[in-house]
VEXTOR-764922 format. One line per field, with one value per residue: x, y, z of N, C-alpha, C in turn; residue number from 1. Coordinates in steps of 0.001 Angstrom, whole numbers, plus 500000, padded with zeros to 6 digits. Layout:
BEGIN
n_X	c(X;...)
n_Y	c(Y;...)
n_Z	c(Z;...)
ca_X	c(X;...)
ca_Y	c(Y;...)
ca_Z	c(Z;...)
c_X	c(X;...)
c_Y	c(Y;...)
c_Z	c(Z;...)
seq	c(NUM;...)
END
This chain:
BEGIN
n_X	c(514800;517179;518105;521014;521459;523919;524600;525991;530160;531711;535030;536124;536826;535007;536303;535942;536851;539392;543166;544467;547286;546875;545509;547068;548585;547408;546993;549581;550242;548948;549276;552186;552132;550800;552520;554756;553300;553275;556094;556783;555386;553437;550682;551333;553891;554200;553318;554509;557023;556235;556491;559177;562535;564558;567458;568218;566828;568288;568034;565150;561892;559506;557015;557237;558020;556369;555102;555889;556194;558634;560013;558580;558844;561357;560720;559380;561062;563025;561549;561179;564178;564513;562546;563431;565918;568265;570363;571860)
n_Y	c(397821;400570;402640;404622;407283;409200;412367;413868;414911;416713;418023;420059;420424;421098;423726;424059;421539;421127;421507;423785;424701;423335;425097;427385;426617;426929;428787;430566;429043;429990;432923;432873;431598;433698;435923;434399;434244;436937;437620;435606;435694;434191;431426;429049;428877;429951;427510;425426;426309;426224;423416;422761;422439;424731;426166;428178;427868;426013;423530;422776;422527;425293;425074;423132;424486;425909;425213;426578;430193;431017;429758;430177;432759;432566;431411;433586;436401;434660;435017;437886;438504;437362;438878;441199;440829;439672;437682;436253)
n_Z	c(293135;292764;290547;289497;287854;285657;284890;283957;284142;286433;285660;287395;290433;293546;294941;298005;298186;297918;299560;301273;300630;298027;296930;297045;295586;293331;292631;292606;290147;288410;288312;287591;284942;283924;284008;282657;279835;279122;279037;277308;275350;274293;274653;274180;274174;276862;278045;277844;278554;281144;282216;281312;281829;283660;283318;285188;287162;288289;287483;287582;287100;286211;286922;289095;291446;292948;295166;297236;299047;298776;296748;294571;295132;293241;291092;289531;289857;288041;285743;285625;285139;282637;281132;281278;280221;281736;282534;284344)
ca_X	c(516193;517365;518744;521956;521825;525164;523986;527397;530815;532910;536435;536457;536381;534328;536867;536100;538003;541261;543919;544704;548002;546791;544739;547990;549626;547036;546714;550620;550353;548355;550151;553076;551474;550260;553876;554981;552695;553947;557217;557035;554733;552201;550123;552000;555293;554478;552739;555899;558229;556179;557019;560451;563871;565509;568801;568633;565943;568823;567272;563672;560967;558957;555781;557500;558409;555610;554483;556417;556108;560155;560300;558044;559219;562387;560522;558913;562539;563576;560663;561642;565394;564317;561861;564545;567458;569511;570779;572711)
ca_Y	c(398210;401726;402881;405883;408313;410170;413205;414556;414327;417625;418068;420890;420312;421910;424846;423226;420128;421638;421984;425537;424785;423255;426218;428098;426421;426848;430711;430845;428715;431183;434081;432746;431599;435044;436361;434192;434436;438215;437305;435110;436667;433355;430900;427621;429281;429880;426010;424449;426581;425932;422130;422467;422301;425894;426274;429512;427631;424978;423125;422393;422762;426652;424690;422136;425330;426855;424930;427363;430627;431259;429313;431061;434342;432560;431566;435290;436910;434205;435824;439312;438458;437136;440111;442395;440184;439605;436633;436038)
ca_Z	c(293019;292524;289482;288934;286254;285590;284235;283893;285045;286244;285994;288213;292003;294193;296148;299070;298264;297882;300865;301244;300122;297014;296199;297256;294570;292173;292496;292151;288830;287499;288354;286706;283669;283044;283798;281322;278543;279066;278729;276089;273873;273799;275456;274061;275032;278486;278736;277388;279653;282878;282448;281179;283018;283677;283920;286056;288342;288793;286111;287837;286090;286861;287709;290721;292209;293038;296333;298607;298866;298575;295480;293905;294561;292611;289566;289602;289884;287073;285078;285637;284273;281385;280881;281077;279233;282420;282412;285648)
c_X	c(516262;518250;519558;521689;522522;524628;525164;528546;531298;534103;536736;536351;536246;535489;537018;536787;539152;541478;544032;546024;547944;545787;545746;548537;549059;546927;548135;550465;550147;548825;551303;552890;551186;551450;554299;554618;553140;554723;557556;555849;553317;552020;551220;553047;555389;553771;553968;557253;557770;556733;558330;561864;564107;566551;569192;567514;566422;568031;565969;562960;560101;557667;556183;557889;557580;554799;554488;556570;557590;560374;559729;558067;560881;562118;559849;560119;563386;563223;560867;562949;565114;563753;562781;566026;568801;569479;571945;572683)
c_Y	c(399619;401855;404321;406462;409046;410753;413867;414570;415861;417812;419104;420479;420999;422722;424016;421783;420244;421909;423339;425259;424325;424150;427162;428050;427069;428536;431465;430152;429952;432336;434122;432429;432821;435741;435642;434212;436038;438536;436799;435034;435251;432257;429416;427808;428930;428159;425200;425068;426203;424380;421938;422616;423730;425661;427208;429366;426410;423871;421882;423070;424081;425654;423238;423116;426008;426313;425720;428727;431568;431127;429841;432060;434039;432945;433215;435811;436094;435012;437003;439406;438872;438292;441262;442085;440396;438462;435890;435091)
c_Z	c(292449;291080;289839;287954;286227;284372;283192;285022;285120;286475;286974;289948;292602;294955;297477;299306;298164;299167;300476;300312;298542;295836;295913;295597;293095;291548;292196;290450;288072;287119;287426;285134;283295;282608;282900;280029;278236;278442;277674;275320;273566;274755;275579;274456;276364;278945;278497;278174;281263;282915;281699;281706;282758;284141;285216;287157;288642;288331;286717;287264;287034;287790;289080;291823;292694;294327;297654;298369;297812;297111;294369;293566;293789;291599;288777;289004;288604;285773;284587;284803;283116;280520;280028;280593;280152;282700;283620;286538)
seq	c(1;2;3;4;5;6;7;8;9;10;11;12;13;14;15;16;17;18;19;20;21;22;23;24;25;26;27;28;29;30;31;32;33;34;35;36;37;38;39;40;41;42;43;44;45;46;47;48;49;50;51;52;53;54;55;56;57;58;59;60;61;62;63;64;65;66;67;68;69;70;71;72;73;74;75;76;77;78;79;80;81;82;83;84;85;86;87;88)
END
């Protein structure tokens, strides 16, 4: 009988296992995360605003928006407001 040995497990998945679009998504996360840590001056900031409701993103959360390209160039443009203290 054969024996397993789990050497180790990785949380990362190989590139190649992602859809395009879920790489899509993941390369927008990022983007925005950086824009926000920008914006709001720290890391825990911008992790607690990507999963929290906006009002001025019609109160969805920055990170459900980010599957499409459109939506993304919202939460961007939400980003930028804020940046610049327009509020509209």
């Amino acid at each position: 009988m054969n024996s397993i040995t789990i050497h180790g497990i990785s949380d990362q998945p190989s590139i190649s296992c992602w859809t395009s679009a879920h790489g899509a998504f993941l390369t927008r996360k990022a983007q925005i995360f950086r824009k926000a840590m920008e914006v709001l001056g720290k890391g825990e900031l911008a992790q607690r605003w990507m999963i929290s409701p906006a009002l001025g993103l019609g109160n969805h959360t920055p990170c459900t928006l980010l599957w499409s390209h459109e939506s993304y160039m919202e939460v961007w443009a939400f980003l930028y407001r804020l940046e610049y203290g327009v509020y509209t």
